[in-house]
DSSP file (Angstrom, degrees, kcal/mol; ACC not computed):
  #  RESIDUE AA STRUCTURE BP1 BP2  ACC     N-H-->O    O-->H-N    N-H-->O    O-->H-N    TCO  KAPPA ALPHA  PHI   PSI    X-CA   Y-CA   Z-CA
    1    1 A X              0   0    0      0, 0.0     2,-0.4     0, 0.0    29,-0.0   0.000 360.0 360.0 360.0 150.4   95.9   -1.5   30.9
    2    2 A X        -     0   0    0      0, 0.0     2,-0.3     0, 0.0    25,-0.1  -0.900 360.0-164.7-133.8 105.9   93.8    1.2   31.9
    3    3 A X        -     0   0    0     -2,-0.4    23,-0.1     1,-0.1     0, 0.0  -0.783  15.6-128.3-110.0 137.5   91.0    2.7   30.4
    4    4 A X        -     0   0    0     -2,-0.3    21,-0.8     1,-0.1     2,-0.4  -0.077  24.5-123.2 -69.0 173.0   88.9    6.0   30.9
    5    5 A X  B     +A   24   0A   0     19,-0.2     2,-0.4    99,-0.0    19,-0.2  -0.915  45.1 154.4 -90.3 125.2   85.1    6.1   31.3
    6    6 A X        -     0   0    0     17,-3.2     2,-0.6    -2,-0.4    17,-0.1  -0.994  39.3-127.0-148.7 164.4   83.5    8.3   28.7
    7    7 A X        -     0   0    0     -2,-0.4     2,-0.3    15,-0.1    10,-0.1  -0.989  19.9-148.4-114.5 134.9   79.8    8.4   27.0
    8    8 A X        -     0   0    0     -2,-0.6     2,-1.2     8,-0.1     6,-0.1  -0.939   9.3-162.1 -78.2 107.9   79.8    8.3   23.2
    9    9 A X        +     0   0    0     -2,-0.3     3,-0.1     1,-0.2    -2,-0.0  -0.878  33.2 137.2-126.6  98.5   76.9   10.3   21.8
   10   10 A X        -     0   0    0     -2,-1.2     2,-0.3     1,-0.3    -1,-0.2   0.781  55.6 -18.0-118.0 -55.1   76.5    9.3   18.5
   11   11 A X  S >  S-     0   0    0      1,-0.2     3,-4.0    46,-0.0    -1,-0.3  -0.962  76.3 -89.2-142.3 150.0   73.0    8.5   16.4
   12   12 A X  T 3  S+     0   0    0     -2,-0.3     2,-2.2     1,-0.3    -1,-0.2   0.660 121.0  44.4 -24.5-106.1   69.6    7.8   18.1
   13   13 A X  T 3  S+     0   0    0     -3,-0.1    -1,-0.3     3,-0.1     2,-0.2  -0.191  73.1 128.2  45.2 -34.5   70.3    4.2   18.2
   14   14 A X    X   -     0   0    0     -3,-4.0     3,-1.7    -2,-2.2     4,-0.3  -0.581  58.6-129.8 -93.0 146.1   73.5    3.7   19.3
   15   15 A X  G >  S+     0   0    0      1,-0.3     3,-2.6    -2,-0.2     6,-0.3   0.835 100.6  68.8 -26.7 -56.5   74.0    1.2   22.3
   16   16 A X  G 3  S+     0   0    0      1,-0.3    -1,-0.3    88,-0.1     5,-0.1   0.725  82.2  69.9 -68.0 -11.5   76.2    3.6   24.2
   17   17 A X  G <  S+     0   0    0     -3,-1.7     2,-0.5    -6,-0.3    -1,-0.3   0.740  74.4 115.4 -89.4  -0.7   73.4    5.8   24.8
   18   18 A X    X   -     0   0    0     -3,-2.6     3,-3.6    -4,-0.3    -1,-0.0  -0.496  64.4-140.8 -61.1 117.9   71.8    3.1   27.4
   19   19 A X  T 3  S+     0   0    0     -2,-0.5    -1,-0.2     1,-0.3    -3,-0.0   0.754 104.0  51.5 -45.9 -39.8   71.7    4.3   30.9
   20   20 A X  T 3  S+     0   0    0      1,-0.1     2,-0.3     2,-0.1    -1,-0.3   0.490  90.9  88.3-104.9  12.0   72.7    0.9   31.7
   21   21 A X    <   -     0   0    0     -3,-3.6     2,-0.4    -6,-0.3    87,-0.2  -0.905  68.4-134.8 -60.8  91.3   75.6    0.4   29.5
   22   22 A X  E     - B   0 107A   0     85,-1.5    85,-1.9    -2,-0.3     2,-0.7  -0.398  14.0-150.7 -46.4 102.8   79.4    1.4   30.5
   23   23 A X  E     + B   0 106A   0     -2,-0.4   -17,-3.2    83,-0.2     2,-0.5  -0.644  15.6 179.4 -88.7 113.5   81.5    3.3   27.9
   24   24 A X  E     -AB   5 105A   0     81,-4.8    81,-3.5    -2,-0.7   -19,-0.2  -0.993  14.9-151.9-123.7 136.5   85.0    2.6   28.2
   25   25 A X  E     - B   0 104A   0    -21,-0.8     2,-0.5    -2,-0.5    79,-0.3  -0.515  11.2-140.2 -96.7 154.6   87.3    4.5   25.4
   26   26 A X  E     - B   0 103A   0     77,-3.8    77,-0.7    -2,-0.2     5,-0.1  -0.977  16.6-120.1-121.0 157.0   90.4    2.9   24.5
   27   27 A X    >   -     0   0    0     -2,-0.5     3,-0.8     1,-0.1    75,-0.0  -0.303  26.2-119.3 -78.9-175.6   93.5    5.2   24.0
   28   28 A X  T 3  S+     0   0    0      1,-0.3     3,-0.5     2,-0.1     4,-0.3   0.636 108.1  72.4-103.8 -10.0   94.7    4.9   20.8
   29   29 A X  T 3  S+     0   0    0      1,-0.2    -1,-0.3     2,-0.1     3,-0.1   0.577 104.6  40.1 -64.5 -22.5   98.0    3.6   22.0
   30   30 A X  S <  S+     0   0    0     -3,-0.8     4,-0.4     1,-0.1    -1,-0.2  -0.340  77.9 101.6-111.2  65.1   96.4    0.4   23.0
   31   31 A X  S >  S+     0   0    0     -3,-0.5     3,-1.3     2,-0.2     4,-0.3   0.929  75.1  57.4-124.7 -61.2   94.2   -0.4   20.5
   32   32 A X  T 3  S+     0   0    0      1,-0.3     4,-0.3    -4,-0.3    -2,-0.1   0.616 119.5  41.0 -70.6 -25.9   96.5   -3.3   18.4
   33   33 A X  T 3> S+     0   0    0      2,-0.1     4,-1.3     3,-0.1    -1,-0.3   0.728 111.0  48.8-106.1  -1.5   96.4   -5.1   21.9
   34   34 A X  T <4 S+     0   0    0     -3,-1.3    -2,-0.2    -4,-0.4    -3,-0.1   0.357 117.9  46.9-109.4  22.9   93.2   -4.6   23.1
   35   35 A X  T  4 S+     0   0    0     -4,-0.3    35,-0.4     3,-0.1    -3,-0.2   0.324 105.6  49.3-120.4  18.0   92.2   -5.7   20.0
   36   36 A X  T  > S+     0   0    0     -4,-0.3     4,-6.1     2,-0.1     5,-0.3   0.728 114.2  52.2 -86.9 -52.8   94.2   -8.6   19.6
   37   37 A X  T  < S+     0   0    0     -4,-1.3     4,-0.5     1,-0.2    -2,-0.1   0.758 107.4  57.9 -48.3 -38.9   92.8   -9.4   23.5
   38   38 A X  T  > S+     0   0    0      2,-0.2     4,-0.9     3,-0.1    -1,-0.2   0.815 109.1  43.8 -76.9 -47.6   89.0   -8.8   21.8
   39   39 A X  H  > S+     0   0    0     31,-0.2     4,-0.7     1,-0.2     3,-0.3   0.942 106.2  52.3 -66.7 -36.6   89.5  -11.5   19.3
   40   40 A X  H  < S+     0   0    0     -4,-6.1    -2,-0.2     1,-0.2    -1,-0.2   0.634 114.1  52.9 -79.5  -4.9   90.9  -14.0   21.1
   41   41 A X  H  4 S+     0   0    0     -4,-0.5    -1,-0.2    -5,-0.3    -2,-0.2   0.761 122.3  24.2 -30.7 -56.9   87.7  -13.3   23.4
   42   42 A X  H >< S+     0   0    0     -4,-0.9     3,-5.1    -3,-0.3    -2,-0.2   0.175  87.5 138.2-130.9 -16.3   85.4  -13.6   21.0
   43   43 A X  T 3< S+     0   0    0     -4,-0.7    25,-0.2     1,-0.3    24,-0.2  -0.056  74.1  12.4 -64.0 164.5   86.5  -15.6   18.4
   44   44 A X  T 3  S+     0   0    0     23,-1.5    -1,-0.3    22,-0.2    24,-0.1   0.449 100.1 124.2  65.7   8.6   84.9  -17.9   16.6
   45   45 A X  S <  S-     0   0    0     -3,-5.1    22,-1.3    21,-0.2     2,-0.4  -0.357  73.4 -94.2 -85.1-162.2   81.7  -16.4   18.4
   46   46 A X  B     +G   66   0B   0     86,-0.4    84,-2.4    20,-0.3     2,-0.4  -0.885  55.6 171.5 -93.4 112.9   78.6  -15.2   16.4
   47   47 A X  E     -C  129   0A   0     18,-1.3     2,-0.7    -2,-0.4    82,-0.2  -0.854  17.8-151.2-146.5 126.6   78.8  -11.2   15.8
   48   48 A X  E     -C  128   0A   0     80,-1.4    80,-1.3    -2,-0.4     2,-1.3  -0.474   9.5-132.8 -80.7 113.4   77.0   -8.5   13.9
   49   49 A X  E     -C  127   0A   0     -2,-0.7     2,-1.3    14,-0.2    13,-0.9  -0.271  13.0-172.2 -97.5 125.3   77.8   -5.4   12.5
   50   50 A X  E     -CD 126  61A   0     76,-2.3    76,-1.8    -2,-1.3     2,-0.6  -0.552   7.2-171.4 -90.5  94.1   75.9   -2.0   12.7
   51   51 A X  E     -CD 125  60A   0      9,-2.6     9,-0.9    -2,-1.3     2,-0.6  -0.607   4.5-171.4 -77.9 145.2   76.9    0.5   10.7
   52   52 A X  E     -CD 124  59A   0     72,-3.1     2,-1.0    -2,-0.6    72,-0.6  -0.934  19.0-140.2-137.1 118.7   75.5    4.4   11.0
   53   53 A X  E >>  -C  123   0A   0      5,-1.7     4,-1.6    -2,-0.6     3,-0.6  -0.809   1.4-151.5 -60.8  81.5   76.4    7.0    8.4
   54   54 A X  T 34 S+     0   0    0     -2,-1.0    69,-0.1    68,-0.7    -1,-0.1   0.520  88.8  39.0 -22.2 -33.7   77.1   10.2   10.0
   55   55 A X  T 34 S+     0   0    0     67,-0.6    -1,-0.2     1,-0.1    68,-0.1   0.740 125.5  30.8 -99.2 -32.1   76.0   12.2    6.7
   56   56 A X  T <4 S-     0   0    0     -3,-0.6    -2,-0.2     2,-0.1     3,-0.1   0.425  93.4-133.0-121.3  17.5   73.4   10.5    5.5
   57   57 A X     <  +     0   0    0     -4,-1.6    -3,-0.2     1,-0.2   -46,-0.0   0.410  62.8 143.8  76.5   7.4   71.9    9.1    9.3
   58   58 A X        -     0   0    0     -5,-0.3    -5,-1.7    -6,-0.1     2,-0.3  -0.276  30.7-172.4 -42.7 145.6   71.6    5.5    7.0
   59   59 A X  E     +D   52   0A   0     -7,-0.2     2,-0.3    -3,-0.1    -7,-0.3  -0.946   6.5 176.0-143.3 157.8   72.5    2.7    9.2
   60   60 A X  E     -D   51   0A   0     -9,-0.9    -9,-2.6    -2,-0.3     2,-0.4  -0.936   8.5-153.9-173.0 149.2   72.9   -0.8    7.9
   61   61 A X  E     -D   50   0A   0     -2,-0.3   -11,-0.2   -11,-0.2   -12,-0.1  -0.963  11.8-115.8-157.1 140.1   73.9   -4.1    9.3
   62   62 A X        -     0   0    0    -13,-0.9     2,-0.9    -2,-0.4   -14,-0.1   0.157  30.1-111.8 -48.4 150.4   75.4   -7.3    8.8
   63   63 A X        -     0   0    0    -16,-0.1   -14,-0.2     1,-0.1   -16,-0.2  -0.766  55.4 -85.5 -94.3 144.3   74.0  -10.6    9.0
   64   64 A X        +     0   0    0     -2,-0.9     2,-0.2   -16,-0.1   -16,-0.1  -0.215  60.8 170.2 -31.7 152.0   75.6  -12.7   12.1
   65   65 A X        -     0   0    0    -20,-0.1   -18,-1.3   -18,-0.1     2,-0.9  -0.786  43.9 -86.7-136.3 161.3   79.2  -14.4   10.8
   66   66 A X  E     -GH  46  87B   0     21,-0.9    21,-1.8   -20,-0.3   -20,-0.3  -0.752  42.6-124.1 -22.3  56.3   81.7  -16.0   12.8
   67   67 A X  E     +     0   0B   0    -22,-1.3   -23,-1.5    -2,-0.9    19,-0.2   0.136  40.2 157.6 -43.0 146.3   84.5  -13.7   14.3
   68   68 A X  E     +     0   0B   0      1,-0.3     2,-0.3   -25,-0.2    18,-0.2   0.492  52.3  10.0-145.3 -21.5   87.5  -14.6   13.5
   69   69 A X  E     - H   0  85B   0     16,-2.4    16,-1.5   -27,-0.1     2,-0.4  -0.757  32.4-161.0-169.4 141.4   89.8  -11.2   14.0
   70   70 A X  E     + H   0  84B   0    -35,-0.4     2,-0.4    -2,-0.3   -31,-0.2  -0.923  28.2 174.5 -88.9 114.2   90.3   -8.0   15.0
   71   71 A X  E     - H   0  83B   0     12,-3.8    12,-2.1    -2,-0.4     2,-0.2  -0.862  33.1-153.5-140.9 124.3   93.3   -5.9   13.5
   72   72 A X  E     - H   0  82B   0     -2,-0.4     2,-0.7    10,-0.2    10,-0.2  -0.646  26.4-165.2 -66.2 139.8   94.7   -2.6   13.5
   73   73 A X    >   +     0   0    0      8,-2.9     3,-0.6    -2,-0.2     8,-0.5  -0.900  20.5 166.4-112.8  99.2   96.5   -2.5   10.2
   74   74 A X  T 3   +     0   0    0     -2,-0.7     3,-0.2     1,-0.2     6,-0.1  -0.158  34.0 125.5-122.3  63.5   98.9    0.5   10.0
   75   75 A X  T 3  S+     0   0    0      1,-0.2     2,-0.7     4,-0.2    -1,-0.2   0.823  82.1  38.8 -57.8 -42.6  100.7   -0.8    6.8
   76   76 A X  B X  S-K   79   0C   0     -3,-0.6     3,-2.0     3,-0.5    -1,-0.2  -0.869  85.9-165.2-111.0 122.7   99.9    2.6    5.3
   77   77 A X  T 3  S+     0   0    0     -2,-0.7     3,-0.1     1,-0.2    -1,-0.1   0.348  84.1  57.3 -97.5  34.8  100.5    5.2    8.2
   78   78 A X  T 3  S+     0   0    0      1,-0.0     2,-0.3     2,-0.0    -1,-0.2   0.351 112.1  39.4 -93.3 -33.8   99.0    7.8    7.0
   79   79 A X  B <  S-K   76   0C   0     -3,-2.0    -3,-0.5     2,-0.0    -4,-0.2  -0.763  82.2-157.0-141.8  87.9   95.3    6.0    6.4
   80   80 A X        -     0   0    0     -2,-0.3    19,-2.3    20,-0.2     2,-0.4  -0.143   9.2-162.8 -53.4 160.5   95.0    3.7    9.6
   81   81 A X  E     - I   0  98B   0     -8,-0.5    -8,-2.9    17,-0.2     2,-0.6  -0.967  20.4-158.9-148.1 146.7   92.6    0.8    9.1
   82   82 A X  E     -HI  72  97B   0     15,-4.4    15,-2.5    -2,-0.4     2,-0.4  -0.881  27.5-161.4 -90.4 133.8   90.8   -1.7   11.8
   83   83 A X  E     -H   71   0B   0    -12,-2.1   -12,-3.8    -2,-0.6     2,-0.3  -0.958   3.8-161.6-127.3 132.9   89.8   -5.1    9.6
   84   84 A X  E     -H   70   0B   0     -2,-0.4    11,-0.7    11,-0.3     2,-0.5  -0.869   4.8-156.2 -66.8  76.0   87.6   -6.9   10.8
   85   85 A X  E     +HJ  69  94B   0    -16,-1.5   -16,-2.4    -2,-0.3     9,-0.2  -0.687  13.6 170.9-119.2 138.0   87.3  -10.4    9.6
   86   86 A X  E     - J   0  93B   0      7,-1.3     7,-0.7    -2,-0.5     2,-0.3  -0.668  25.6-132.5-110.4 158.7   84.6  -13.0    9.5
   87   87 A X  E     +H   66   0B   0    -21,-1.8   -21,-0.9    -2,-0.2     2,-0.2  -0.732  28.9 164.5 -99.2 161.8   83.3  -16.3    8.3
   88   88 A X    >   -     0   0    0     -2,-0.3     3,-1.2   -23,-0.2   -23,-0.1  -0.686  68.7  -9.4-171.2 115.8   80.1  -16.8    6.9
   89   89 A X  T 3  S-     0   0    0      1,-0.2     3,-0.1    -2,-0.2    49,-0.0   0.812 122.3 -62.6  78.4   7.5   78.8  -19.5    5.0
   90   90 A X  T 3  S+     0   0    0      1,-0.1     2,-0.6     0, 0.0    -1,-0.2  -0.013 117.3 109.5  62.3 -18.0   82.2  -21.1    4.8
   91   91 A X    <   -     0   0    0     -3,-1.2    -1,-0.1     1,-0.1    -5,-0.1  -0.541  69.4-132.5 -88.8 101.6   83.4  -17.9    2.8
   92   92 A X        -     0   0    0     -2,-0.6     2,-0.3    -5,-0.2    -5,-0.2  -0.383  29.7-173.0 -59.3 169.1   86.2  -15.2    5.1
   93   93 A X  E     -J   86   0B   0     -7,-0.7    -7,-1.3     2,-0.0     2,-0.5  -0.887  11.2-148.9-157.7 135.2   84.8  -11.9    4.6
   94   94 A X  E     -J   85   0B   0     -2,-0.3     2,-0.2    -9,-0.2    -9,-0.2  -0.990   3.3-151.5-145.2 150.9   86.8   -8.7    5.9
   95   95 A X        -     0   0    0    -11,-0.7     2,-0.4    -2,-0.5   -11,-0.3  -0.538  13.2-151.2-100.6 149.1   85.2   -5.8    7.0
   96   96 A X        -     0   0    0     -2,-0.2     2,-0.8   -13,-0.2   -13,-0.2  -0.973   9.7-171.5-133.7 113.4   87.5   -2.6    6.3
   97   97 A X  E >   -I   82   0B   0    -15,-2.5   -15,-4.4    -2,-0.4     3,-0.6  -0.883  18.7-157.8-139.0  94.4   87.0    0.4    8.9
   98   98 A X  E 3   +I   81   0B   0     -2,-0.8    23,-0.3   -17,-0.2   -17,-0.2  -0.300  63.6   6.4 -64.6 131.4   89.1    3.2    7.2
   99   99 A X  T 3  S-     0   0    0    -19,-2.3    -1,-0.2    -2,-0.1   -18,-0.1   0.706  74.4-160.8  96.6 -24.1   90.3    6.0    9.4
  100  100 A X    <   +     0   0    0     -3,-0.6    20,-0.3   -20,-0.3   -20,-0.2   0.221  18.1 173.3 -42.1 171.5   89.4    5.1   12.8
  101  101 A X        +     0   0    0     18,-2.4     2,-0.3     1,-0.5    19,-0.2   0.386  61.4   9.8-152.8 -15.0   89.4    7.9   15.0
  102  102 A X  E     - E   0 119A   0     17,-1.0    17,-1.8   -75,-0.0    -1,-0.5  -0.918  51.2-167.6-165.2 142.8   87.8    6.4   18.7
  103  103 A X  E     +BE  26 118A   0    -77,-0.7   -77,-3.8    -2,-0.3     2,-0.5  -0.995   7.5 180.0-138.8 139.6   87.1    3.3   19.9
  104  104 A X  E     -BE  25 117A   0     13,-1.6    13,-2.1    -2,-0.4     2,-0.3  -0.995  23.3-132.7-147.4 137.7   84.9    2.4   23.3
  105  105 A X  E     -B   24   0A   0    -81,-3.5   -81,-4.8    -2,-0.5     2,-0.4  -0.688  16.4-146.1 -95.5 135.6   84.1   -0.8   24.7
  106  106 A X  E     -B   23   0A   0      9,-0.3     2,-0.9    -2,-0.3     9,-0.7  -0.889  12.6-167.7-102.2 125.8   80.7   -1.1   25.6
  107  107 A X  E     +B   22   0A   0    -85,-1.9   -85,-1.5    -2,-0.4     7,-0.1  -0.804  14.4 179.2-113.3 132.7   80.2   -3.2   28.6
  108  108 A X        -     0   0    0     -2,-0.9    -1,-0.2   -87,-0.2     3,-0.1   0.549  58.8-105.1-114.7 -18.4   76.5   -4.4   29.4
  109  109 A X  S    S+     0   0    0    -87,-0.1     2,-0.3   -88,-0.0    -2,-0.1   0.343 104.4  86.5 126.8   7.8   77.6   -6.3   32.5
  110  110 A X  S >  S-     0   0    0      1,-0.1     3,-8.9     0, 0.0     4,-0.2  -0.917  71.4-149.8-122.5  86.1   77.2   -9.7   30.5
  111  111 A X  G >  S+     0   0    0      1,-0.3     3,-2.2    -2,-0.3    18,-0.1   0.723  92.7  55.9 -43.7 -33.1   80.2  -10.5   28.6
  112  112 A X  G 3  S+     0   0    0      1,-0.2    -1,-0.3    19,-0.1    20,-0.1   0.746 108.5  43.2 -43.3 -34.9   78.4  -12.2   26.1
  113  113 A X  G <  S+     0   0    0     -3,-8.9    -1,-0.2    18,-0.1    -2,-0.2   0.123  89.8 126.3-116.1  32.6   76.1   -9.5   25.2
  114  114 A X    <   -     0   0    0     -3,-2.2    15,-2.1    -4,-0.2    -7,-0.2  -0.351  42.5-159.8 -87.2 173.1   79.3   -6.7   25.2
  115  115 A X        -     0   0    0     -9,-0.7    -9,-0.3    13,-0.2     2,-0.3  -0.254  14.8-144.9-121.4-149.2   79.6   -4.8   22.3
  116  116 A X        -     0   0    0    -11,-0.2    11,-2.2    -2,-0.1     2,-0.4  -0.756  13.8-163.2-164.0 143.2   82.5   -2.8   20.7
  117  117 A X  E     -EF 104 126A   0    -13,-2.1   -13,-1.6    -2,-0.3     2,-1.0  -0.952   4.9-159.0-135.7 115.6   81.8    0.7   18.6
  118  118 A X  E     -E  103   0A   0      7,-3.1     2,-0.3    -2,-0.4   -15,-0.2  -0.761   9.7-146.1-107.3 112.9   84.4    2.4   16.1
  119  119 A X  E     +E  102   0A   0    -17,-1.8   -18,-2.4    -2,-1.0   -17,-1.0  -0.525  22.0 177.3 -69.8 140.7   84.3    5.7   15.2
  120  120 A X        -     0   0    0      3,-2.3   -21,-0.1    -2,-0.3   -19,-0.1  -0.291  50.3 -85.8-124.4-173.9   85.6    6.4   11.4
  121  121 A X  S    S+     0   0    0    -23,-0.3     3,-0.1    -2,-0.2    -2,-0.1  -0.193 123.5   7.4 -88.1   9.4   85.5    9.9    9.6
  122  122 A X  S    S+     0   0    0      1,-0.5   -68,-0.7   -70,-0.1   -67,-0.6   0.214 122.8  50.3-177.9  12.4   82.3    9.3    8.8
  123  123 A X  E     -C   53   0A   0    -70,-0.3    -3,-2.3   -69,-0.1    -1,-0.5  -0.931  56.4-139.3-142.4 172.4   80.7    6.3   10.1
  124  124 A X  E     -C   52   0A   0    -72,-0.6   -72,-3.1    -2,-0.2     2,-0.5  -0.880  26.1-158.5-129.5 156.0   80.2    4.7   13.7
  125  125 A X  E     -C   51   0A   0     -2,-0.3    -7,-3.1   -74,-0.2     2,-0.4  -0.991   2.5-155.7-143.8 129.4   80.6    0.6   13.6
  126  126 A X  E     -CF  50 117A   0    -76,-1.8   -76,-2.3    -2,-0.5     2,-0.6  -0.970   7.2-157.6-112.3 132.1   79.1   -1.9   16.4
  127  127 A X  E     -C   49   0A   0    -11,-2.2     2,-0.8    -2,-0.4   -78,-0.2  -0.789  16.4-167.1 -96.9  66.3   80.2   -4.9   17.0
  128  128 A X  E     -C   48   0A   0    -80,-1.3   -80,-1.4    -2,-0.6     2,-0.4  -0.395   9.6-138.2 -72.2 114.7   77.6   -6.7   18.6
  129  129 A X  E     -C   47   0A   0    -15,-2.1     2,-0.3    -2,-0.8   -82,-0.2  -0.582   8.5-143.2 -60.6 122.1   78.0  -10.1   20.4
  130  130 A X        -     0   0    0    -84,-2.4   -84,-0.3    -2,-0.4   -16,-0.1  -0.642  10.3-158.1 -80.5 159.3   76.0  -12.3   20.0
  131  131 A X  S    S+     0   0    0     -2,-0.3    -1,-0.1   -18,-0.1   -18,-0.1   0.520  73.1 107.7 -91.8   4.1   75.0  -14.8   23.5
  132  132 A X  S    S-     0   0    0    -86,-0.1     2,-0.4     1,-0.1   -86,-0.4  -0.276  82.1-118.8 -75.0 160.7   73.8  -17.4   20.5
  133  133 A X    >   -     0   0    0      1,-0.1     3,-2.0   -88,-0.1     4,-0.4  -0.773  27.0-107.2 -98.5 140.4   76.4  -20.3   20.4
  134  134 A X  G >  S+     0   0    0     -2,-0.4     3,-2.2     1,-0.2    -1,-0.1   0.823 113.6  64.6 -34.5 -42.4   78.3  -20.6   17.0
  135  135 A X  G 3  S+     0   0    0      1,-0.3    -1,-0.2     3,-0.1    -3,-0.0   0.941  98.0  54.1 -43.0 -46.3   76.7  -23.5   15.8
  136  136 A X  G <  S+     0   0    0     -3,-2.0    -1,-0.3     2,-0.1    -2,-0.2   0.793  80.6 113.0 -62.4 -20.3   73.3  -21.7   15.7
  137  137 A X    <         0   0    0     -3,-2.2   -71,-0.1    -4,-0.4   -72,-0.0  -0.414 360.0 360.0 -85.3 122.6   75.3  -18.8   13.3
  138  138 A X              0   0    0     -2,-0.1    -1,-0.2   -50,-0.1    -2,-0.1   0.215 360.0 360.0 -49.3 360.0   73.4  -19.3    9.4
């Protein structure tokens, strides 16, 4: 697989606008395997999510879970959907990210600390690793 370099310029905030961060887009043709490839990564590690509202500049975030998968869902193909789903607490939780429209790996040059950002139709979503080990995840 091959993926382009691009900067993502979204809200004040956002990860990707650190100089010392790498923005790699994925096309949208690989997205259900390089996000099958991103769970089985990641899984079961600690990770948080940052949402940012495009309309109303809100941004709002998760408390650390558990990953446990990343999935393109194009059951309805008309209204694509990433779910995300996590543990917390013993309790699955899945996160529903209607719409995507871009996705870019952020790479901080520490796999641990990489992040992953989805553009929606009206929100941007981060997917921060944590470098904490699962056990520590509340």
């Amino acid at each position: 697989m091959t993926w382009e370099a691009d900067r993502l310029i979204t809200h004040p905030q956002s990860p990707a606008l650190n100089p010392d961060v790498s923005n790699v887009v994925i096309p949208r043709s690989e997205w259900r395997e390089f996000l099958k490839s991103f769970s089985r990564l990641h899984a079961g590690k600690p990770v948080r999510l940052e949402t940012y509202d495009l309309q109303t500049e809100e941004d709002v975030s998760t408390h650390e879970a558990q990953l446990q998968a990343m999935e393109l869902d194009l059951e309805d193909e008309k209204n694509p959907r990433i779910n995300i789903t996590v543990m917390l607490n013993g309790k699955t939780i899945k996160h529903v990210l209607f719409l995507p429209s871009k996705m870019i790996l952020l790479l901080t040059g520490v796999r641990s600390r990489d992040a992953l950002q989805i553009a929606t139709m009206h929100t941007v979503t981060t997917a921060h690793i944590s470098p904490k080990e699962p056990e520590q995840v509340v």
